[in-house]
C-alpha positions as CSV (number, residue, x, y, z in Angstrom):
1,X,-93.9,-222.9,25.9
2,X,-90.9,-222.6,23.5
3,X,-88.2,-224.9,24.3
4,X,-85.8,-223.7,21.2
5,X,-85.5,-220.5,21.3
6,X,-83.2,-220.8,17.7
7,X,-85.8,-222.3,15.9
8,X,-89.0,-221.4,17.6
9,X,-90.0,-224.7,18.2
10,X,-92.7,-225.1,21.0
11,X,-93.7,-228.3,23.1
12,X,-97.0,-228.3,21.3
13,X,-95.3,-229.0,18.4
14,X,-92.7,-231.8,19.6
15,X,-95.7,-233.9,21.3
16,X,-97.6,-233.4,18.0
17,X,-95.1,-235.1,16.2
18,X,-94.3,-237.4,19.2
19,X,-97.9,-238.2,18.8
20,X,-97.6,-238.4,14.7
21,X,-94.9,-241.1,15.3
22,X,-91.4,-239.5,15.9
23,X,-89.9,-242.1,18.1
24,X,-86.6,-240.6,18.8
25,X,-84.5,-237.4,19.3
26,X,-82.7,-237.9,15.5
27,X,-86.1,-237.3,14.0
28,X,-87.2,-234.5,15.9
29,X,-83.7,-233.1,15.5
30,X,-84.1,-233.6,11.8
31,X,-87.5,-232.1,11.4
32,X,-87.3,-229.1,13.8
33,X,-83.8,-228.3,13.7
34,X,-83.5,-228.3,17.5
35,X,-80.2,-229.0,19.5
36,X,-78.2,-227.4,15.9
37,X,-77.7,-223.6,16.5
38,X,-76.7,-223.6,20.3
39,X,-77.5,-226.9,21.9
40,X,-79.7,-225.5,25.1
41,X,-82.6,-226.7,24.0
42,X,-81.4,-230.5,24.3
43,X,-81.9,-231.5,27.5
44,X,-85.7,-229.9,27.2
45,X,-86.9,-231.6,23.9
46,X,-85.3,-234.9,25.9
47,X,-87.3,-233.8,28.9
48,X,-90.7,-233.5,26.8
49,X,-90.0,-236.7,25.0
50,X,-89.5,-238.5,28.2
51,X,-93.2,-236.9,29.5
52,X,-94.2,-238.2,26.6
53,X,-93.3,-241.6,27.2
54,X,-91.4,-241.9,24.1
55,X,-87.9,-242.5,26.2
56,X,-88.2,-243.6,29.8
57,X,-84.4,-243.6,30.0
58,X,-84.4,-239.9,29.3
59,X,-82.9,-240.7,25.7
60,X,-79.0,-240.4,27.1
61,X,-79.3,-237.6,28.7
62,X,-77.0,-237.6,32.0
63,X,-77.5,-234.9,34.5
64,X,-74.7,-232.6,35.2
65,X,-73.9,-232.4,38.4
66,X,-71.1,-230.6,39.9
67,X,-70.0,-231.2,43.6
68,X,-67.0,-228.1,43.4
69,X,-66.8,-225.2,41.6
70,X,-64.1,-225.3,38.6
71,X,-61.3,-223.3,40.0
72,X,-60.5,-220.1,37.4
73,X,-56.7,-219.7,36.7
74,X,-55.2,-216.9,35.5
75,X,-52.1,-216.5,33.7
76,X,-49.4,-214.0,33.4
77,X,-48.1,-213.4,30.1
78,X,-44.9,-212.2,29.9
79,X,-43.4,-209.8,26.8
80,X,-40.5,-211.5,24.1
């Protein structure tokens, strides 16, 4: 499955260099490029390392949850 679509970089290829010895998101980051374009594909390369068993912690990754919807303002602009 490809987890950054920016790069193309596929799971197969982040546990083969999970299993080659990348031992955290910095080196991935630096030898696939992922998380640089548009930063979607961070939380899944952090998933896949943590099935991985590289970071049990989920490497810093905090889940976003929201409890309420952000309101949406809207503002009048007035003419000089």
């Amino acid at each position: 499955m490809i987890i950054c679509v920016c790069k193309s970089v596929s799971d197969r290829k982040i546990r083969a260099a999970i299993a080659d010895g990348a031992a955290s998101f910095d080196e991935l980051q630096f030898e696939f490029g992922v998380a640089l374009c548009c930063g979607k594909c961070e939380e899944s390369v952090r998933d896949v390392m943590a099935q991985s068993g590289v970071c049990a912690s989920r490497c810093g990754v905090q889940q976003r949850e929201l409890a309420q919807p952000v309101p949406l303002m809207f503002y009048e602009r007035k003419a000089a």
